[in-house]
mmCIF file of the C-alpha atoms, coordinates in Angstrom:
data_MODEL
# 
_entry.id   MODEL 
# 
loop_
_atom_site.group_PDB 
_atom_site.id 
_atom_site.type_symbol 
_atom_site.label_atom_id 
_atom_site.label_alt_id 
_atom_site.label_comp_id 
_atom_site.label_asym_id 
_atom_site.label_entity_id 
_atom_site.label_seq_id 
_atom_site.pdbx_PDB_ins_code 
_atom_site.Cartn_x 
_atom_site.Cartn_y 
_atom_site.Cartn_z 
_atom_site.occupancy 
_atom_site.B_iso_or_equiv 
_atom_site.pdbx_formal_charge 
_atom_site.auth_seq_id 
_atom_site.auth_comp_id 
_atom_site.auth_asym_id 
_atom_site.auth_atom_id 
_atom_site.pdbx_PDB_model_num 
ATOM 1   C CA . UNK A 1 1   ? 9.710   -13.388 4.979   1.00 0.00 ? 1   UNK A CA 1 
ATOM 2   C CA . UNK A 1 2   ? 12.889  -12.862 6.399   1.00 0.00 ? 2   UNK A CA 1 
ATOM 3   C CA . UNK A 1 3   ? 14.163  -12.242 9.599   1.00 0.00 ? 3   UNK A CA 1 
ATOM 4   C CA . UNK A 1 4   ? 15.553  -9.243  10.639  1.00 0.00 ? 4   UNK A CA 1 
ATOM 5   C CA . UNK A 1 5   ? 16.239  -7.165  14.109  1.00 0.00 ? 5   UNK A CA 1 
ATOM 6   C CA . UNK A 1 6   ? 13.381  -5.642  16.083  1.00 0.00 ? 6   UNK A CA 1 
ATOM 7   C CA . UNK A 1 7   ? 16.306  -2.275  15.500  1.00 0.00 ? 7   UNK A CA 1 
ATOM 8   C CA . UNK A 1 8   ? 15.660  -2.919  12.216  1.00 0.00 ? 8   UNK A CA 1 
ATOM 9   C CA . UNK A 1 9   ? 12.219  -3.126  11.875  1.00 0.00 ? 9   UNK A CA 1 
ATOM 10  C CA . UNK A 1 10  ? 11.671  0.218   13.867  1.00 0.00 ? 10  UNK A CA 1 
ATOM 11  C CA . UNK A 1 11  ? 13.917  1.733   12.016  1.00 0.00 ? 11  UNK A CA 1 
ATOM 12  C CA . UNK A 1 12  ? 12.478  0.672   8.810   1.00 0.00 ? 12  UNK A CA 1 
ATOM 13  C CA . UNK A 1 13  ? 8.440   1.701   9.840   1.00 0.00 ? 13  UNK A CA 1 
ATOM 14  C CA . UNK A 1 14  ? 10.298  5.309   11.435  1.00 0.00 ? 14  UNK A CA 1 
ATOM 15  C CA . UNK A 1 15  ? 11.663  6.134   8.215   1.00 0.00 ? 15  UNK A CA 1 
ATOM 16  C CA . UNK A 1 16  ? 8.410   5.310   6.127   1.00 0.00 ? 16  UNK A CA 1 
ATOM 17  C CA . UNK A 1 17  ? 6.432   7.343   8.918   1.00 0.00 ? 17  UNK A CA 1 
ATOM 18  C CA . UNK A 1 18  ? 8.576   10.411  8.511   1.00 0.00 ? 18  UNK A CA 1 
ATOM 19  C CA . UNK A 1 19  ? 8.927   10.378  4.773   1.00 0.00 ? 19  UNK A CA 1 
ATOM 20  C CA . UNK A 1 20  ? 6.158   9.150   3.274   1.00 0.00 ? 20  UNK A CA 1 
ATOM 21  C CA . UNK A 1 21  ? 3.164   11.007  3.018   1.00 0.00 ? 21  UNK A CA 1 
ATOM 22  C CA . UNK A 1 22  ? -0.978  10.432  1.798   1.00 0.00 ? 22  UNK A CA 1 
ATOM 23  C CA . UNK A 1 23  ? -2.562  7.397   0.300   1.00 0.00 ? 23  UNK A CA 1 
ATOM 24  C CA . UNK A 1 24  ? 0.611   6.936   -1.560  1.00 0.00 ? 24  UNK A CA 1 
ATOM 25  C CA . UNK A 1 25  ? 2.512   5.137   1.650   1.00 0.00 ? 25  UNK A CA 1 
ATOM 26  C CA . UNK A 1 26  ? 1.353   1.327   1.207   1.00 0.00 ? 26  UNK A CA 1 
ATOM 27  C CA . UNK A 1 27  ? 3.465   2.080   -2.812  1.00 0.00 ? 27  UNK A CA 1 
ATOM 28  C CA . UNK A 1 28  ? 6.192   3.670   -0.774  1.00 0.00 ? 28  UNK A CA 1 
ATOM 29  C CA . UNK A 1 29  ? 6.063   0.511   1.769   1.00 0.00 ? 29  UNK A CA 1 
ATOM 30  C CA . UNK A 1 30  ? 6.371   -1.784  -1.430  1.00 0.00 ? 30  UNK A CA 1 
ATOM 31  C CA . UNK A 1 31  ? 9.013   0.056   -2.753  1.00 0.00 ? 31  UNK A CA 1 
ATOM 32  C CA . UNK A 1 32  ? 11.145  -0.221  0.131   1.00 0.00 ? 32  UNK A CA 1 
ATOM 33  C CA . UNK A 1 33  ? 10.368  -4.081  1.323   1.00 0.00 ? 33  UNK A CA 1 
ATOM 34  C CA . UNK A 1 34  ? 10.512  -5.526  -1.563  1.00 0.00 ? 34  UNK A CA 1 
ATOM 35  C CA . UNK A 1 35  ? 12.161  -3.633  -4.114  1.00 0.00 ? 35  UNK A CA 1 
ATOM 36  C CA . UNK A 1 36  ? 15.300  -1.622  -2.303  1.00 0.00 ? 36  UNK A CA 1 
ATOM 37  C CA . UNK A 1 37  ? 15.592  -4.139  0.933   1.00 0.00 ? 37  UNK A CA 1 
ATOM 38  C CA . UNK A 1 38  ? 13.878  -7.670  -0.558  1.00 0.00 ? 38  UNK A CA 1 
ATOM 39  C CA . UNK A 1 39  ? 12.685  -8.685  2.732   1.00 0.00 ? 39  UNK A CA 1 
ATOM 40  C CA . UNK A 1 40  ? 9.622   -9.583  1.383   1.00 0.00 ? 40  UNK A CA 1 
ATOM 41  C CA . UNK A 1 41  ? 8.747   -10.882 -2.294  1.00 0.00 ? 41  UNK A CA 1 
ATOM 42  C CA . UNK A 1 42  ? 5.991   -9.698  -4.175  1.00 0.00 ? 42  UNK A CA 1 
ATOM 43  C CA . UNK A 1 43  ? 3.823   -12.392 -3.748  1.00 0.00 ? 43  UNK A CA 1 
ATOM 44  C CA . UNK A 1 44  ? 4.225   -12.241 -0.019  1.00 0.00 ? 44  UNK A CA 1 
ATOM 45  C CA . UNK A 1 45  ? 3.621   -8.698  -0.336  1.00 0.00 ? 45  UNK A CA 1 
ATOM 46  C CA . UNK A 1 46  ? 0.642   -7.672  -2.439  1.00 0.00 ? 46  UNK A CA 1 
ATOM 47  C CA . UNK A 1 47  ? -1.758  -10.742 -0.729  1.00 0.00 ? 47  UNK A CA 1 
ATOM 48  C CA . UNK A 1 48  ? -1.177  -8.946  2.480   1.00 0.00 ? 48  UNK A CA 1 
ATOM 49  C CA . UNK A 1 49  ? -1.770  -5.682  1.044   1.00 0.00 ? 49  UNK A CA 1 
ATOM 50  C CA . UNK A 1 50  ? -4.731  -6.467  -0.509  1.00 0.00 ? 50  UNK A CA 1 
ATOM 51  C CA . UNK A 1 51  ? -6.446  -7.504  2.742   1.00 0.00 ? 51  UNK A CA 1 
ATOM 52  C CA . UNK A 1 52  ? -5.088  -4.593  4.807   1.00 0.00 ? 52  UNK A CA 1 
ATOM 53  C CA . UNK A 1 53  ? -6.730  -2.764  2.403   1.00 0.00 ? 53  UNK A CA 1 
ATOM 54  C CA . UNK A 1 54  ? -10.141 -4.223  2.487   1.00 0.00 ? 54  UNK A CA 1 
ATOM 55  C CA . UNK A 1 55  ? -9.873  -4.094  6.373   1.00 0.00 ? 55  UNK A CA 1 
ATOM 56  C CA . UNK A 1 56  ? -11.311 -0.844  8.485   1.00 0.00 ? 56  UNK A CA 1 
ATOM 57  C CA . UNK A 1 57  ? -8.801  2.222   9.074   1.00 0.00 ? 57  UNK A CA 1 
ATOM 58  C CA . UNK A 1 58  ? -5.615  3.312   7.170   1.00 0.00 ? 58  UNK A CA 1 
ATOM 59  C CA . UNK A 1 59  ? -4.101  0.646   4.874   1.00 0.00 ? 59  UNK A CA 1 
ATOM 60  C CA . UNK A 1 60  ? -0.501  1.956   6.311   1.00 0.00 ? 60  UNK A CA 1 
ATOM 61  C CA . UNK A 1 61  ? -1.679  0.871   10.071  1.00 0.00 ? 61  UNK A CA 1 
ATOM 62  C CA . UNK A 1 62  ? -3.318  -2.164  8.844   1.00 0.00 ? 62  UNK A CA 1 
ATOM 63  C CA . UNK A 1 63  ? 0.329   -2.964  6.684   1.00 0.00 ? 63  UNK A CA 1 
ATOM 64  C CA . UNK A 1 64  ? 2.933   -2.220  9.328   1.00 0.00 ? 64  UNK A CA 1 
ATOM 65  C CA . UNK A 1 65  ? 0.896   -4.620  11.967  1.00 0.00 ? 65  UNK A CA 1 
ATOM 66  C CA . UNK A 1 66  ? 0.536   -7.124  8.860   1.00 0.00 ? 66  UNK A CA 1 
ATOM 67  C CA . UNK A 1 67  ? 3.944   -6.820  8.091   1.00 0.00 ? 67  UNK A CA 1 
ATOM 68  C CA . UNK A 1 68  ? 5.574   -6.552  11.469  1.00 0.00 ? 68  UNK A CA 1 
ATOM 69  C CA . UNK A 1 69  ? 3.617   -9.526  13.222  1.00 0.00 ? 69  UNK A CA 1 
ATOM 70  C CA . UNK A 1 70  ? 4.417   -11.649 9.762   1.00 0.00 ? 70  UNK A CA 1 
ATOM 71  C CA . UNK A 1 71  ? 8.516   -9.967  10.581  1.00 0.00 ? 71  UNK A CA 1 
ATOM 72  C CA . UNK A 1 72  ? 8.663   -10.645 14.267  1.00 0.00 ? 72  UNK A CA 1 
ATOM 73  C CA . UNK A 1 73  ? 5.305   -11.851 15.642  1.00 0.00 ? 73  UNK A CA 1 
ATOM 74  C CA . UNK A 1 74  ? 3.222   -9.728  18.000  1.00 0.00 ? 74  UNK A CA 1 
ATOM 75  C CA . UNK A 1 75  ? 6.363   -7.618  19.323  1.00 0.00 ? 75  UNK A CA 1 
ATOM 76  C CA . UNK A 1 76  ? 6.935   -6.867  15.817  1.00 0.00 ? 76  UNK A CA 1 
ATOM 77  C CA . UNK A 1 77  ? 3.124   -5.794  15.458  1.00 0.00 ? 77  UNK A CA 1 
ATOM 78  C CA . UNK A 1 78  ? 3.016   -3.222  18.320  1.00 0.00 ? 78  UNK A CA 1 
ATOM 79  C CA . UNK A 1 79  ? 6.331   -1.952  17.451  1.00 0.00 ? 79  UNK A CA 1 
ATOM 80  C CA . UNK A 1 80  ? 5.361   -1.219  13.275  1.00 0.00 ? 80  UNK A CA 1 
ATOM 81  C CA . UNK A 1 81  ? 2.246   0.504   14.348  1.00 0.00 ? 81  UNK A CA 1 
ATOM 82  C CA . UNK A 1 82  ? 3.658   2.801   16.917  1.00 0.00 ? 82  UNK A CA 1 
ATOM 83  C CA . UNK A 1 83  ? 7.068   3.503   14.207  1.00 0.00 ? 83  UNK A CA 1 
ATOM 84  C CA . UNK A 1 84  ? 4.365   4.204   11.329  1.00 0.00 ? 84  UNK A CA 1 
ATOM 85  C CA . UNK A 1 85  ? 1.552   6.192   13.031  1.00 0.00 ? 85  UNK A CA 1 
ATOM 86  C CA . UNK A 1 86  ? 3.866   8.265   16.031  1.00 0.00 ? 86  UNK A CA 1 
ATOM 87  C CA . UNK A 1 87  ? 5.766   10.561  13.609  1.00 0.00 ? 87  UNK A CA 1 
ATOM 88  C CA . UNK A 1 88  ? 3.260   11.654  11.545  1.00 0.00 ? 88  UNK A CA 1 
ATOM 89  C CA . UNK A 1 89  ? 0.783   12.001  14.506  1.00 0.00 ? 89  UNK A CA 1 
ATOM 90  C CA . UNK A 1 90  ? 3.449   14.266  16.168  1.00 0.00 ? 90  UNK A CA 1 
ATOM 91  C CA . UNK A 1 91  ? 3.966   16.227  12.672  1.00 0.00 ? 91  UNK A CA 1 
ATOM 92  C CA . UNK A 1 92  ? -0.046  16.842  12.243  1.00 0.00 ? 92  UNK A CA 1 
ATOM 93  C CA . UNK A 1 93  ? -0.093  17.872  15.661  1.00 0.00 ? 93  UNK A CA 1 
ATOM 94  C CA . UNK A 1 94  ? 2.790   20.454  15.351  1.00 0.00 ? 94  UNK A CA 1 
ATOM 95  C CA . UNK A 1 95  ? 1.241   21.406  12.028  1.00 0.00 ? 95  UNK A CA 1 
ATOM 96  C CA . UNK A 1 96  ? -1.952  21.984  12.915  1.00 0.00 ? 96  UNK A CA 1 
ATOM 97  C CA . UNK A 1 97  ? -1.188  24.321  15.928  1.00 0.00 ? 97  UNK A CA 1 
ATOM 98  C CA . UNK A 1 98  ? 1.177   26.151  13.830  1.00 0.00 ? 98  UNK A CA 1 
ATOM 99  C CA . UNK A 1 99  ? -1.651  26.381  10.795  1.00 0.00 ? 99  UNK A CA 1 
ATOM 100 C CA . UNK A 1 100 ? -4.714  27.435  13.522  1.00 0.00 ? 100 UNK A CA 1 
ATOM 101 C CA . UNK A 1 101 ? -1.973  29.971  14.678  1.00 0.00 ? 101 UNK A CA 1 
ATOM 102 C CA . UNK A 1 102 ? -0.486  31.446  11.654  1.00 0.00 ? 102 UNK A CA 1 
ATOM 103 C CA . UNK A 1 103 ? -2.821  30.229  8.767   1.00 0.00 ? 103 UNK A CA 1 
ATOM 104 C CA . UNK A 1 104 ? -1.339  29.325  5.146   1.00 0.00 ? 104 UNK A CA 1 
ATOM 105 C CA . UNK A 1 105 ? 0.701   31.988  3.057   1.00 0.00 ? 105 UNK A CA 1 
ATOM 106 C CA . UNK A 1 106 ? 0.683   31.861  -0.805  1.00 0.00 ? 106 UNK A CA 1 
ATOM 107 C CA . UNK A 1 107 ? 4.299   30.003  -0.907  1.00 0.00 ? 107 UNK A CA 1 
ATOM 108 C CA . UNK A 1 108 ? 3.533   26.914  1.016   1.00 0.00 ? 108 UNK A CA 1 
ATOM 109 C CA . UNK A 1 109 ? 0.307   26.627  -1.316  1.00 0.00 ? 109 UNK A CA 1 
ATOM 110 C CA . UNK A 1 110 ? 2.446   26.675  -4.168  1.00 0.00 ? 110 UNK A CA 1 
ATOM 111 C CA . UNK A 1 111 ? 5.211   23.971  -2.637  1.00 0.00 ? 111 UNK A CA 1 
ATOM 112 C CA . UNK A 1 112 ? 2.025   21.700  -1.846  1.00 0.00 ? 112 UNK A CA 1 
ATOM 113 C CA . UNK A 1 113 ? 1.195   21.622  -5.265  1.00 0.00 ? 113 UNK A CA 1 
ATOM 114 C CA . UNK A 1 114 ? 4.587   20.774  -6.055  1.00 0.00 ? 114 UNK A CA 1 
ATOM 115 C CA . UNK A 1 115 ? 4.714   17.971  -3.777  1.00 0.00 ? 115 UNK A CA 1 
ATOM 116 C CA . UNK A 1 116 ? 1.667   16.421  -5.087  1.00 0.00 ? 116 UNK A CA 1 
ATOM 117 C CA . UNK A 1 117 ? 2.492   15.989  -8.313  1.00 0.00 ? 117 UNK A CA 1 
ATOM 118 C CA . UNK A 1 118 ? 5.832   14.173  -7.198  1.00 0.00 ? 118 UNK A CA 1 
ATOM 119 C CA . UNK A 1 119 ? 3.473   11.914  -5.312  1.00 0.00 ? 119 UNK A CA 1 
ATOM 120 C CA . UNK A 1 120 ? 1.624   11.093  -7.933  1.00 0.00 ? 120 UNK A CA 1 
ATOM 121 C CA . UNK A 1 121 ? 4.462   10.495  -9.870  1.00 0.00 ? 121 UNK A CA 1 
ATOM 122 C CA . UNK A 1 122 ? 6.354   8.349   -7.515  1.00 0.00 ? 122 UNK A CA 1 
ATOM 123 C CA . UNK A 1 123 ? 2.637   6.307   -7.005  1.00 0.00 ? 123 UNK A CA 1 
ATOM 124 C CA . UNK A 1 124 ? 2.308   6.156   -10.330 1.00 0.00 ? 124 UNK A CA 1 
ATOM 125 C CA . UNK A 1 125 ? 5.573   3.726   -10.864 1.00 0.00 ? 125 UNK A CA 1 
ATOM 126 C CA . UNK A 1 126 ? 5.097   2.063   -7.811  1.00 0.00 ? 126 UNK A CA 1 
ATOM 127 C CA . UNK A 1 127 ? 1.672   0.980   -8.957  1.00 0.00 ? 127 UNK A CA 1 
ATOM 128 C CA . UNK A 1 128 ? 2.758   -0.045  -12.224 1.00 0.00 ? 128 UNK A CA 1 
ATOM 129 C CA . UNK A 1 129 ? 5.219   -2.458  -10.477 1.00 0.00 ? 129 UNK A CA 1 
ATOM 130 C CA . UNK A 1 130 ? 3.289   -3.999  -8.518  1.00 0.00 ? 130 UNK A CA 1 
ATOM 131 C CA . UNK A 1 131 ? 0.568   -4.497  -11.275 1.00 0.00 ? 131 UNK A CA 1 
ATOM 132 C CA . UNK A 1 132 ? 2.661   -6.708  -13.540 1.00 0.00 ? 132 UNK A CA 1 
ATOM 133 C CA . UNK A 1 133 ? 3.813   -8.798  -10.481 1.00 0.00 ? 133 UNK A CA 1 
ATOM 134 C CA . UNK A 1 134 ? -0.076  -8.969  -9.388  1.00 0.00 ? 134 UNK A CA 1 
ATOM 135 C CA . UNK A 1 135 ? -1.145  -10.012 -13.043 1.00 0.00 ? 135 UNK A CA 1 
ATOM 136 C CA . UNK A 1 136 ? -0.554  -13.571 -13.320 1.00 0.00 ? 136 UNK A CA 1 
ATOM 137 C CA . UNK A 1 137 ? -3.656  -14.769 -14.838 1.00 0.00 ? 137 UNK A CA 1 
ATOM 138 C CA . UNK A 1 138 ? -5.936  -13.734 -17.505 1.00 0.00 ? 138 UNK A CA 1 
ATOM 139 C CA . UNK A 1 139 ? -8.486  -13.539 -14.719 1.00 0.00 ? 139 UNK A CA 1 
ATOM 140 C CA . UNK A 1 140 ? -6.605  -11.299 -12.463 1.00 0.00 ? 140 UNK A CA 1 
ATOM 141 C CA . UNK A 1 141 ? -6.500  -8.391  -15.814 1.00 0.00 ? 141 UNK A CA 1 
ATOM 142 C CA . UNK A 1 142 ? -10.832 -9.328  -15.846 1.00 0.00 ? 142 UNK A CA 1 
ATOM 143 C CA . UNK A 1 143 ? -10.556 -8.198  -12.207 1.00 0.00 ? 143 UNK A CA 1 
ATOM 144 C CA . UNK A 1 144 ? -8.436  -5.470  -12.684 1.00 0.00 ? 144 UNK A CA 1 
ATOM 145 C CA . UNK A 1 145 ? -10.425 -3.861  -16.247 1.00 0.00 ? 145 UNK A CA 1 
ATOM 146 C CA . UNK A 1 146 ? -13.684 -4.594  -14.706 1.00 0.00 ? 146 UNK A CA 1 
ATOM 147 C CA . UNK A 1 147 ? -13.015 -2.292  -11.544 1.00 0.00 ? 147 UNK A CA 1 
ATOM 148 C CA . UNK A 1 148 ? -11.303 0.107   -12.963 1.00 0.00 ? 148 UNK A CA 1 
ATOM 149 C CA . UNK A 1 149 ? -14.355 0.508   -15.323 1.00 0.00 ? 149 UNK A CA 1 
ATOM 150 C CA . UNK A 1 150 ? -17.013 0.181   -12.383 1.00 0.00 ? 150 UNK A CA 1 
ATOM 151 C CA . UNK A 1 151 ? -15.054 2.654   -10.152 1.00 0.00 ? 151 UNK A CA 1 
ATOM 152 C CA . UNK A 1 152 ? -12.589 5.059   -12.557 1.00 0.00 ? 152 UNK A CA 1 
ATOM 153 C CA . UNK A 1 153 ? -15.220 5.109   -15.317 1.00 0.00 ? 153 UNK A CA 1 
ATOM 154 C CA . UNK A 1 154 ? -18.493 4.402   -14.595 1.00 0.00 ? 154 UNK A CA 1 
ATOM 155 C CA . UNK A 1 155 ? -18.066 6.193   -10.928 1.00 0.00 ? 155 UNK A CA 1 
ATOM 156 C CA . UNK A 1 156 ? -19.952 3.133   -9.510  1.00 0.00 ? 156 UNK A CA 1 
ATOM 157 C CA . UNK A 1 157 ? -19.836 2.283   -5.277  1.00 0.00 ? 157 UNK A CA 1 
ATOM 158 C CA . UNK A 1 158 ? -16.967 1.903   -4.308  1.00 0.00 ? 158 UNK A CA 1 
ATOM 159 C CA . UNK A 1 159 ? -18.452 -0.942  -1.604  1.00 0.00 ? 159 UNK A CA 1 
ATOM 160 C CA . UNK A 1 160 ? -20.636 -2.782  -4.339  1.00 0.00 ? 160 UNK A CA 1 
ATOM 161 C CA . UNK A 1 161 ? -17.579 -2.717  -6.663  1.00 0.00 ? 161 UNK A CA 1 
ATOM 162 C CA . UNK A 1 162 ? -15.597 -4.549  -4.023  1.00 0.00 ? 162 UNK A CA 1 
ATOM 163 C CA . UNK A 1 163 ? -18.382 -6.668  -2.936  1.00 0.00 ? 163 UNK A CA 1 
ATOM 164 C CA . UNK A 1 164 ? -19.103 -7.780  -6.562  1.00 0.00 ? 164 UNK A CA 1 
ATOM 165 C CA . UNK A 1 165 ? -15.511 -8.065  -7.862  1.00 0.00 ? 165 UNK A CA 1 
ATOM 166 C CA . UNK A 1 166 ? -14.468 -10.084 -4.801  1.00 0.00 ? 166 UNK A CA 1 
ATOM 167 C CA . UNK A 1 167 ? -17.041 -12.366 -5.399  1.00 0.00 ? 167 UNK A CA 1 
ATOM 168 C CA . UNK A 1 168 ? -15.849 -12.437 -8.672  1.00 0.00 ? 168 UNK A CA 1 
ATOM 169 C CA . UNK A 1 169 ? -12.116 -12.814 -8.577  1.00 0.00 ? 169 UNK A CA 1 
ATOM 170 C CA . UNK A 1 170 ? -13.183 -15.665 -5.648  1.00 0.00 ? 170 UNK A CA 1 
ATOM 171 C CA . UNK A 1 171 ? -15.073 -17.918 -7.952  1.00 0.00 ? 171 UNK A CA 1 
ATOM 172 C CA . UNK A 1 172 ? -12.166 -17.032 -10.625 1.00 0.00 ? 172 UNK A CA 1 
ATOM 173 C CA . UNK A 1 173 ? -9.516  -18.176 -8.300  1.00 0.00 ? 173 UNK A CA 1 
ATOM 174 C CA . UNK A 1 174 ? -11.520 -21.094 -6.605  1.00 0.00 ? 174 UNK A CA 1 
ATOM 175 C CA . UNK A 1 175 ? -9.256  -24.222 -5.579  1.00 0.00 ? 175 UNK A CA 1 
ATOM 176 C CA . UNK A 1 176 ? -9.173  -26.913 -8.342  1.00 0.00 ? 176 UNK A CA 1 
ATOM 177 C CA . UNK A 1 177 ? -10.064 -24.492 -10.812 1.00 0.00 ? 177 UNK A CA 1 
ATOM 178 C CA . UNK A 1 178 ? -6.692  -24.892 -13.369 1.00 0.00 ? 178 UNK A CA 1 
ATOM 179 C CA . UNK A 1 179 ? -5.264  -20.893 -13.280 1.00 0.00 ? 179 UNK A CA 1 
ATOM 180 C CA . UNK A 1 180 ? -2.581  -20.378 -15.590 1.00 0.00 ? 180 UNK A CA 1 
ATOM 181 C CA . UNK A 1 181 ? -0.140  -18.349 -13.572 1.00 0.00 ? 181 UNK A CA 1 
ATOM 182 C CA . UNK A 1 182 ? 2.846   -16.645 -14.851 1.00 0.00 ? 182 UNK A CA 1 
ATOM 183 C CA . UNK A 1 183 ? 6.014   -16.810 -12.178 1.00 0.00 ? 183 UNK A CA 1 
ATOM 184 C CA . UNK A 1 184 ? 6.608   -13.555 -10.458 1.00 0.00 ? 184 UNK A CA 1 
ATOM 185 C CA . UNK A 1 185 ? 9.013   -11.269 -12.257 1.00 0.00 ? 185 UNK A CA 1 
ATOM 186 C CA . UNK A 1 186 ? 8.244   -12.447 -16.064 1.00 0.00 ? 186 UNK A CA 1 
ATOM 187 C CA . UNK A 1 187 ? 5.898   -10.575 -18.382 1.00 0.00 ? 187 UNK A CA 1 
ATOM 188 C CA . UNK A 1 188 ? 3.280   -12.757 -20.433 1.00 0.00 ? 188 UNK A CA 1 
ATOM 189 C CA . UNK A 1 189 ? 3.436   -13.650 -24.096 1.00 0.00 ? 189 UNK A CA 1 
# 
C-alpha cells in the first residue's frame, strides 16, 4: 500500500461518500484505488474486500476502516469511516425529512429508474475487472461457478452457500497444496 496524506485520504473516502451510491460502492472504491489512483493493487485489494464483506454491517464501513488503518493505521481508520458514512448519513437525513414532508412526484420516480440502470452498468464493469484479476486458479472459477449456481440459480442460503464454499475454496487454497496462479493483470491460456 502506499502512503499518502491523512488530506488525502479524507478527501478520497468524502468523495466516494458523496458520489457513490447502493451496494455498488465497494466496485466504485475499486475503481478509484486501484484503477484511477493505484494506491492499492488488486491483490492487496480484493483479499481485503472479501473479508469486509463476510464481516457484520455495510461492506463500504467495513472497507474504508480496512483500507484506511492498512493507509495510515488507526488515525487513518477513524478518519475513512467518518469520510464514508457522514455524507450520506447527512443526505438520508435531509432526504428523508424532505420525502415524509413532501412525498415522491412521478419525475423523481422516473430519474431513479434512470439512475439504477447506470449503476448497474457501472457495477457491472467494475465487477468484471475485478473478476479476471481474482481468477488466478482453476479453483478460484470452481468457487466462483459453484456460487453463482447455489445462490443466482438454484436460489440456495445465502449463509450455507458461504459457509460451504469457504470451506471449500479453504481446503482448495490450503498451504503446500501446489496452486497454479496466473500473475495479476494477464488472462489465462
Amino acid at each position: 500500500m502506499r502512503q499518502i496524506s491523512m488530506r488525502a485520504l479524507a478527501r478520497m473516502f468524502g468523495w466516494i461518500g458523496v458520489t457513490s451510491v447502493g451496494g455498488g460502492r465497494s466496485a466504485y472504491v475499486y475503481e478509484i484505488l486501484v484503477e484511477r489512483k493505484a494506491w492499492l493493487t488488486a491483490d492487496e485489494f480484493l483479499p481485503g474486500l472479501a473479508m469486509c464483506q463476510l464481516l457484520p454491517g455495510p461492506t463500504i464501513a467495513n472497507l474504508a476502516v480496512y483500507l484506511g488503518n492498512g493507509l495510515k493505521g488507526f488515525p487513518g481508520a477513524a478518519l475513512g469511516l467518518l469520510a464514508v458514512l457522514l455524507p450520506g448519513a447527512s443526505a438520508i437525513l435531509v432526504l428523508g425529512v424532505l420525502y415524509f414532508s413532501y412525498g415522491v412526484g412521478p419525475g423523481l420516480d422516473a430519474a431513479l429508474v434512470g439512475m439504477g440502470a447506470a449503476v448497474a452498468g457501472f457495477l457491472c464493469v467494475t465487477v468484471g475487472r475485478m473478476g479476471l484479476r481474482a481468477m488466478r486458479s482453476q479453483g478460484a472459477f470452481l468457487i466462483a461457478g459453484v456460487t453463482f449456481a447455489a445462490v443466482g440459480l438454484l436460489r440456495l442460503n445465502t449463509v450455507l452457500v458461504i459457509l460451504l464454499v469457504g470451506s471449500l475454496s479453504l481446503w482448495l487454497n490450503r498451504p503446500g497444496r501446489g496452486v497454479e496462479r496466473v500473475p495479476s493483470g494477464e488472462r489465462r491460456r
